[in-house]
N, C-alpha and C positions, 0 to 999 in steps of 0.2 A: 807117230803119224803126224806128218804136218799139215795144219787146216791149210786151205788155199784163201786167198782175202778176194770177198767179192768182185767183181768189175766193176768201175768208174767210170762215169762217160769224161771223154777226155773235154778241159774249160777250153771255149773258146773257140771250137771246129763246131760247125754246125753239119750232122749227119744229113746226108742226101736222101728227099723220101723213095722209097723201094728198094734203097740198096742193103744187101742182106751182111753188109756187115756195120750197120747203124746198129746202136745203142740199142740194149733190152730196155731203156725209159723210154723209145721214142713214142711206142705206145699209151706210156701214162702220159706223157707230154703231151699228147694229142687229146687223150680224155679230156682234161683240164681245159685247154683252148676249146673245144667244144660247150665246155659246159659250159666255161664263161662266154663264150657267145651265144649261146642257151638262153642263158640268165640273162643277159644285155638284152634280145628278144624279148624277151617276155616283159622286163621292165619299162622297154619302149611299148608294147602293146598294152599294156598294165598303167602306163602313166594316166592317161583321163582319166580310169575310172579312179584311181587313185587323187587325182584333183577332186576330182565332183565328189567324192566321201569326204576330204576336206573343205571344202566349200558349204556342201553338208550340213557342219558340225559345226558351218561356223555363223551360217544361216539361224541354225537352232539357236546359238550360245544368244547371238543378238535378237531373236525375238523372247528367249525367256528374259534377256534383260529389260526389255523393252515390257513384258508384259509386269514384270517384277515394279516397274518407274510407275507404271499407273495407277492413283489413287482409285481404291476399291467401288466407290460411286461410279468410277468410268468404267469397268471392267466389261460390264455387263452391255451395255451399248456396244461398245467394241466387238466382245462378239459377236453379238446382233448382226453388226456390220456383216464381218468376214464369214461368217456362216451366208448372209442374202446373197456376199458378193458370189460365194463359190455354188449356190444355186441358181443364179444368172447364167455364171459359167456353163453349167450343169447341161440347161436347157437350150444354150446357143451349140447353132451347127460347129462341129468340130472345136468349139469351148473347152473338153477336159484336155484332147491332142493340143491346144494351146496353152494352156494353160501348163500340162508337163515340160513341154518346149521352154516356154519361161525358168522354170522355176529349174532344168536344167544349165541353162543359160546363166541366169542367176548363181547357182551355187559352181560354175566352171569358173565363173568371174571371179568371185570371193577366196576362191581354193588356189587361185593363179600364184600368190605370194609362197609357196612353199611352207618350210618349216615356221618361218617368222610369221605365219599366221596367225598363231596361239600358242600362248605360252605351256609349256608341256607343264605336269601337276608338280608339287615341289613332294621334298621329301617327308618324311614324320616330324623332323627339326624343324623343319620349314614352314608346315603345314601349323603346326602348334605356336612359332611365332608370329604367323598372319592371323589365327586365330585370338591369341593375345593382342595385338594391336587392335582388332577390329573392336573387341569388345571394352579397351580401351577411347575408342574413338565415339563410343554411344553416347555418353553424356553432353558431348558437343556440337553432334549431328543429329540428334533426334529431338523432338516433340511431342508433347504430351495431345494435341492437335491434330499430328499427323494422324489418319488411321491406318495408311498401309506405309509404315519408316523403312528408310533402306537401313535405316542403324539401330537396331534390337538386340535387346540381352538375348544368346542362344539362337540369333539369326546368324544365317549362309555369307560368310564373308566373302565368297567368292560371285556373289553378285555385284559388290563394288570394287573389288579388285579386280583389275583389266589387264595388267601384266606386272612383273616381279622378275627379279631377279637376284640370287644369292651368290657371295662368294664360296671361297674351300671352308672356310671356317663357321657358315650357316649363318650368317650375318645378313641382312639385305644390300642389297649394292644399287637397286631398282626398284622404285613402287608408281604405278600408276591409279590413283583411288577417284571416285566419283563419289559427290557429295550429296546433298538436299539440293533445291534452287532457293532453300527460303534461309539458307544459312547466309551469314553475312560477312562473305569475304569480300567487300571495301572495306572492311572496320579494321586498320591495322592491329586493334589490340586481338582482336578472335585471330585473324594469321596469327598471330605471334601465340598466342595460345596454342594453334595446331602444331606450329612447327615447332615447339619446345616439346611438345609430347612426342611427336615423330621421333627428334632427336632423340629423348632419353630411351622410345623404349624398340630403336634401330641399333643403338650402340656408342657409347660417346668416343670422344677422341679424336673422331672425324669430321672432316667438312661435309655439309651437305647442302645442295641446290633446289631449291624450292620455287617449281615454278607453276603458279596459279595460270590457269585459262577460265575466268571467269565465264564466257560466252559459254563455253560447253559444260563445267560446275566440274571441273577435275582440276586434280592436283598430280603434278610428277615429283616424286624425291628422288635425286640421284648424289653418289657418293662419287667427290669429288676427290682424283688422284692427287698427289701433293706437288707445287709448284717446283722445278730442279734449282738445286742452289751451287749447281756446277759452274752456274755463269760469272766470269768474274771480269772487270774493266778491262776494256778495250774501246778502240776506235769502231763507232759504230754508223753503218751508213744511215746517216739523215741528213737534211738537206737545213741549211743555214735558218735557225729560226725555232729546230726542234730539239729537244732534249728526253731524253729516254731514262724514262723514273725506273722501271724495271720491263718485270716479263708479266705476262696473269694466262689466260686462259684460250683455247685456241679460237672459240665459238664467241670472246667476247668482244672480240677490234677484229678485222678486216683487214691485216696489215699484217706480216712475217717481217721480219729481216735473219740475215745471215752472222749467226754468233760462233765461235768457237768456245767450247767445251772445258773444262778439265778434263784429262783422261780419268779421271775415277770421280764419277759421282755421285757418290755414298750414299747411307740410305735412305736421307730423305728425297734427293734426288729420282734414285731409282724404284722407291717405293709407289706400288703401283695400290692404290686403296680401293678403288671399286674396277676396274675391270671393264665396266661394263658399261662407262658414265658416257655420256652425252658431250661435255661442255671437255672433257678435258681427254679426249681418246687420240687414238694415235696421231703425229703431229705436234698433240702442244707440247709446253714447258715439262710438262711431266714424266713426259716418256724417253727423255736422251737418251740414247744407245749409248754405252761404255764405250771412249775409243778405242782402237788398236795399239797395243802396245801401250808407250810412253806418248805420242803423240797427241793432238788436240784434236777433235773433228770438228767439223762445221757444219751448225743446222740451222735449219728456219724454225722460229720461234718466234710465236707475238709481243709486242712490244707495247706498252704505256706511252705512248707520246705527246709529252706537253709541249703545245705549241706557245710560241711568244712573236711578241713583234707589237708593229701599230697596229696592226689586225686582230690581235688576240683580246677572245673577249677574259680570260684570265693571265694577265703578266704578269702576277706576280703568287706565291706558295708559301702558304704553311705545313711544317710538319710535325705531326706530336707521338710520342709513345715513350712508354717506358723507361728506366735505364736499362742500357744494354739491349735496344731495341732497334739498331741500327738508323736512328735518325743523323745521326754525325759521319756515320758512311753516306747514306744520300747527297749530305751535303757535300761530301768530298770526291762521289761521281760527277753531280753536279758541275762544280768545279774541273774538272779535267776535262768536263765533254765542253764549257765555256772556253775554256783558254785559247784554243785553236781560232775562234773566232773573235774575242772581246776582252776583254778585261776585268779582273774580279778582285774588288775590296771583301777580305775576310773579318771578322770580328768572334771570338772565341771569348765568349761570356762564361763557360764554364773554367777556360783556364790550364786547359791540361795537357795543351799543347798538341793533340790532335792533328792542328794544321802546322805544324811546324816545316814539313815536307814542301808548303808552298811558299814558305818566307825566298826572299829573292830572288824568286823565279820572274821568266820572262811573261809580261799582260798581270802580275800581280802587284797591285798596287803597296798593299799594306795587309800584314797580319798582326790584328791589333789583341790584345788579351784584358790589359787594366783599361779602368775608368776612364784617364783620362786619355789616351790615345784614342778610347772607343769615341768619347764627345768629338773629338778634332775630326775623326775620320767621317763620322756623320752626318758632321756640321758639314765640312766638305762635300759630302755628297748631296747634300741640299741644294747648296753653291752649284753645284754642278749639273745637276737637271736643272736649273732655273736658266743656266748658261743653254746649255741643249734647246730649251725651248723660247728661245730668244734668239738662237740662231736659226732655229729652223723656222722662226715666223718671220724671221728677214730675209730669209732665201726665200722663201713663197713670195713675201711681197713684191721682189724682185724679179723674179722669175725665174730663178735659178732653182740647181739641183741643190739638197743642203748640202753640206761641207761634211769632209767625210772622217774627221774627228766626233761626230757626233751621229755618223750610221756606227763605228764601232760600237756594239753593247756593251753596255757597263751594269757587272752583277756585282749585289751588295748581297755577300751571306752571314746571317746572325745566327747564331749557335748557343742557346740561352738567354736570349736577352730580362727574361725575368732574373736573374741572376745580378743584372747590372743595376738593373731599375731599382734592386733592392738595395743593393751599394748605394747609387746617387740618391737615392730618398733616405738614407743614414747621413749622408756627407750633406745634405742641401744644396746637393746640385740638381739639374736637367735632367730628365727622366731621355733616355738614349730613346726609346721611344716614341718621343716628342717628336722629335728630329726625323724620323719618319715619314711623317705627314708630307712633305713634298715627294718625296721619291714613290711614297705610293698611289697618293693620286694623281702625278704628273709622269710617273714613271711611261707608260704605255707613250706615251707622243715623244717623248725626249729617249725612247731608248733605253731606260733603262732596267733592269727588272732586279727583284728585291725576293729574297726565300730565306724563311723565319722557323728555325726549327726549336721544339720545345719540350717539355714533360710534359706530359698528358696531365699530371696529376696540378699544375702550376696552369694550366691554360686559361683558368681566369683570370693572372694577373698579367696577363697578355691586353694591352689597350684597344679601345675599342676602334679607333683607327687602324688596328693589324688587323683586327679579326673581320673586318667589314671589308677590306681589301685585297684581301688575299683568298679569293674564289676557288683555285686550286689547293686540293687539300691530300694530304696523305697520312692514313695513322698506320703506324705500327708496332708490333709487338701486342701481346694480351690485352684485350678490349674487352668491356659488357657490353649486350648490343647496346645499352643506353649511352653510353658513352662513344660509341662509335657513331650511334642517330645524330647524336649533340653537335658533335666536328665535323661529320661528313655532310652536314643537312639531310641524310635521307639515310634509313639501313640497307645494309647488304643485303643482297639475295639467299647469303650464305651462313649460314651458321659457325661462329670463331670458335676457333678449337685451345684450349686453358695453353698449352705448352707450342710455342712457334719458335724458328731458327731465328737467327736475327737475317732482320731486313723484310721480314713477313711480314704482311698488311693488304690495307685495301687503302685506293683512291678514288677518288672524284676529281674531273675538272670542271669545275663551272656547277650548272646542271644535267648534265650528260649521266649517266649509270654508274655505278663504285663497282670499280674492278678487285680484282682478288691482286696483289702485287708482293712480289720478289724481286728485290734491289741488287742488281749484280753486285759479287764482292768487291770492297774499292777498301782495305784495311790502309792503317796508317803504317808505308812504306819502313818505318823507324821501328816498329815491336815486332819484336821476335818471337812473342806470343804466336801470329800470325804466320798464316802455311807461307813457302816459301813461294810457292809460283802465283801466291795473288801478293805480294808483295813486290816481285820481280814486274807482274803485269802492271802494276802501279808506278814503280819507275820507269818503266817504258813511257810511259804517258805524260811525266812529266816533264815539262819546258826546262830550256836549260838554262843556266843561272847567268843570272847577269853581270857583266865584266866590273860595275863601279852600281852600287848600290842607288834605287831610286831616294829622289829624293820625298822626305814625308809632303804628306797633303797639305797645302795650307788651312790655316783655321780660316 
């Protein structure tokens, strides 16, 4: 006997209603559309009162807060109060019909925001590491004075925490916490107490953002996604004058520009660490989409942009970190995004041939390595801003425009110069850093700008002439915050994490805020070492060679 195979409704024809040879589903068919407009029904008739229960609850949450902040001598008046107010109430005509009118008004208001009204309860993981933090945080937020503390051994941590958030892994990704008012956050050393403890017992590894609101006595920690290091040298739109140190964070400059991508980038790129963060959510540096295929894509991405010119109140840069911390990349973006516009004397104090790529190129004066090529090129360039600003105080006196050998800018890059200093102070010659001293504080009127890259660990023997004139700063690679306070004049917002790519860091210009910063790739075109398509994007960018060799600088 053979079974028969059920019937099918055929895909794609739509049965006519009442025709007696539609589908045996069309009836379930119909079930379902009814109910789901059913269900739709009711959810629109259902929505207020479903606000007003969340408004509610949210009415409640903020007066237990509220009752919780009030030192125990006040309490009792307070009630006082709102008990005489609500027998006022009582006894005025139509007083309680107002009074409900309000307080639903009130709680339709509050319940308006939807889900993001309050944070839903976390889990048992969850619940046990805001329980551990909090009772970590009593020793720092409490008083032996206070008598009613919001930070008690075996107290409700859920009266100071206002919203949180976890990633997959039960880690926090979000904390917003409310303090004492008599705790003392202007005292950078108590911050720095709070946010070492957040740090260690949120999870190390990660960057995290730490932003005080002193007026209201709260604190926000968020876990800051990691900066993409897909971006590598190219031609980037700025306008005569600007140079782009790197990328940092999308909420911290005002300003995108259009970059292309790598098509793969990797995991620190695509590594996404909190999720849930503020300063670095969809948009910034952090979150590139993979291209398609083999191809590049192009995004907007924030940019660091050091200004220079007669206007700038920083022309001239220092840079320190590490080895292997990409400061000698910096300088050789640098350099590429100059040449287009100006002229660029190199000096390569460590020797290693790094800049080798720009010996004979077109706007490159001289790549100097030894001693003594470095004195002659220095010496010259002293020569040469003194020239600059002699011509341009004869053109004003005249009344002319200056002369436009001297709008070209001319950048001087040092690459170790403690290296050298130590050389000419074994030989008894000129400290290379001597020689300095005009180009840095005459630099800004004659055009010229000057970026001094170093070991962090050697930055003292850096002269006191570099370090007072070079306002622009950038460190990178592995920092102590002391060590990053010291060279940036002021700490991060952000907590440094022990292990970073190279070209990770943070800058300041001037006195303006320290950015979190990612140095596009700019390796040196000649090592093989090096991926092949930031190598390739690097000879793109280089000038072509010059038919007969310049001639050297005069001394």
């Amino acid at each position: 006997m053979v079974r028969r195979p059920l019937p099918r409704p055929r895909l794609g024809l739509r049965p006519r209603l009442g025709s007696a040879a539609g589908s045996p589903l069309v009836p379930l068919m119909r079930g379902r559309a009814f109910a789901r407009t059913t269900a739709d029904g009711v959810a629109d008739v259902l929505h207020p009162l479903v606000a007003l229960s969340r408004g509610a609850r949210v009415l409640a949450a903020a007066g237990r807060r509220r009752w919780a902040e009030l030192p125990g001598d006040r309490r009792g008046p307070v009630f006082f109060l709102v008990a005489a107010c609500g027998f006022v109430l009582f006894l005025l005509p139509y007083g309680p019909l107002a009074a409900a009118i309000s307080l639903i008004g009130a709680a339709g208001w509050a319940g308006r925001g939807g889900a993001t009204a309050a944070p839903g309860p976390p889990g048992p993981d969850g619940t046990e590491r805001l329980r551990m933090l909090y009772e970590a945080l009593v020793p720092y937020f409490s008083a032996t004075e206070d008598p009613s503390p919001l930070y008690r051994h075996g107290g409700d941590w859920s009266t100071v925490f206002d919203s949180f958030a976890f990633d997959e892994g039960g880690r926090i990704t979000r904390l917003h916490l409310r303090y004492p008012a008599y705790f003392t956050d202007g005292d950078p050393a108590a911050r720095t107490r709070i946010e070492q403890l957040l740090y260690a017992k949120s999870g190390r590894g990660r960057e995290y953002l730490f932003e005080w609101d002193e007026e209201a006595n709260g604190l926000t920690l968020t876990v800051l996604p990691a900066l993409s290091t897909a971006i590598h040298a190219q031609r980037f739109v700025t306008a005569p004058g600007e140079t782009v140190l790197g990328f940092t964070d999308a909420s911290s400059v005002q300003r995108t520009l259009p970059v292309l991508t790598a098509p793969e980038t990797g995991e620190e790129g695509a590594e996404d660490a909190g999720g849930t963060g503020g300063t670095g959510g969809t948009g910034g540096a952090g979150r590139l989409r993979k291209a398609a295929g083999n191809e590049p894509e192009t995004q907007d991405v924030p940019p660091v942009v050091w200004r220079t010119g007669p206007r700038s109140t920083e022309p001239h840069l220092l840079a320190l970190g590490q080895p292997g911390s990409g400061t000698t990349t910096l300088l050789r973006s640098i350099a590429l995004q100059a040449l287009p516009h100006g002229e660029v004397l190199v000096v390569d104090g460590s020797g290693t041939g790094e800049y080798a790529c720009l010996s004979g190129r077109t706007g490159v004066l001289a790549v100097e390595c030894g001693l003594a090529g470095t004195l002659t090129a220095l010496e010259w360039a002293g020569h040469e801003t003194e020239r600059r600003l002699i011509a341009a105080n004869r053109a004003r006196q005249l009344g002319h425009p200056p002369p436009e050998d001297i709008q070209r800018p001319l950048w001087v890059l040092l690459d170790r110069p403690s290296v050298l200093s130590h050389l000419a102070a074994a030989d008894g010659r000129t400290d290379p850093q001597e020689l300095l001293t005009v180009p840095l504080r005459h630099g800004r009127a004659a055009n010229v700008r000057v970026v001094v890259a170093d070991q962090l660990d050697t930055a003292e023997r850096l002269s006191e002439t570099v370090r007072s004139n070079t306002r622009a700063r950038v460190v990178l690679g592995p920092a102590s915050p002391e060590q990053l306070t010291a060279a940036l004049g002021a700490p991060p917002h952000t907590t440094p994490t022990p292990e970073v790519p190279p070209g990770r860091g943070y800058a300041r210009l001037g006195t303006g805020p320290v950015h979190r910063l990612q140095v596009p790739a700019t390796p040196d075109p000649y090592d093989e070492a090096a991926g092949e398509a930031e190598r390739q994007a690097v000879l793109r960018l280089l000038p072509t060679q010059n038919p007969t060799p310049p001639p050297p600088p005069p001394g």
